[in-house]
N, C-alpha and C positions, 0 to 999 in steps of 0.2 A: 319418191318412194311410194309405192301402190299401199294404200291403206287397207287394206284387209279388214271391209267391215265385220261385225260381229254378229252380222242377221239379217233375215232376207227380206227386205222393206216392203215386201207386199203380204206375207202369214207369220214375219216377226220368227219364225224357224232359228236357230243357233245356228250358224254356220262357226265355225271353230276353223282357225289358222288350215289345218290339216285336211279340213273337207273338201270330198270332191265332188261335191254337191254344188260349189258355189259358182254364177256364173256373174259376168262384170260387163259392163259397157266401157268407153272409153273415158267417160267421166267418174267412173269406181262407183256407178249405183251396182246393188248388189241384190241379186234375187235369186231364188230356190231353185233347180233343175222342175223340180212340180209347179208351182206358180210358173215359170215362163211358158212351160207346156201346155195350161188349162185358164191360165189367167191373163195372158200378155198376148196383145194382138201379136200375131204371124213372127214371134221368137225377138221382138225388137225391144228396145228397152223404152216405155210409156215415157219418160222424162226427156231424153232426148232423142229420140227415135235412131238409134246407132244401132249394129247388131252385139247379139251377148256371145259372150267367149265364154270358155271354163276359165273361172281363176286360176290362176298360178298358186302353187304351195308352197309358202317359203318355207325353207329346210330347219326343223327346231334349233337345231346349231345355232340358227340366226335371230330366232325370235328374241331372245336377251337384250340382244340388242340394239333390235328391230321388229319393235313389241309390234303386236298388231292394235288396231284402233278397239277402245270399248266404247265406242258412243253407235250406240242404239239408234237407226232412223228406221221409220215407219211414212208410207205411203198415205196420203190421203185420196187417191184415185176408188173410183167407186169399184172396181175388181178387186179393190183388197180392203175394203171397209165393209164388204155385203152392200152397197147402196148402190 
């Protein structure tokens, strides 16, 4: 089941179940349409260098029961710390 993080791990942004803001790689890191485009080399994902997709939204119908993730990750890469 795709974990639907709760935030974009390079400016910490809210990405909410519904957003079509969120984009994923294949290991569910998750980062802002704005960070990929100003902060992430050439649209890749800095962790494992895969390409980013839009997330999927899963339909509220399902969230019940198919809560999304609340645990919070945060990049330590110097594009998203200011360093």
């Amino acid at each position: 089941m795709l974990e639907l993080r709760p935030n974009c791990e390079c400016c910490g942004t809210d990405l909410p179940p519904e957003s079509d803001r969120a984009l994923i790689c294949s290991f569910e890191c998750t980062w802002c349409r704005d960070c990929a485009a100003t902060r992430l080399p050439g649209g890749l994902c800095p962790n494992c260098g895969g390409n980013l997709v839009p997330r999927p939204i899963r339909p509220a119908g399902k969230l019940e029961r198919f809560p999304a993730s609340t645990v919070r990750k945060r990049s330590t890469l110097p594009a998203c710390t200011g360093g």
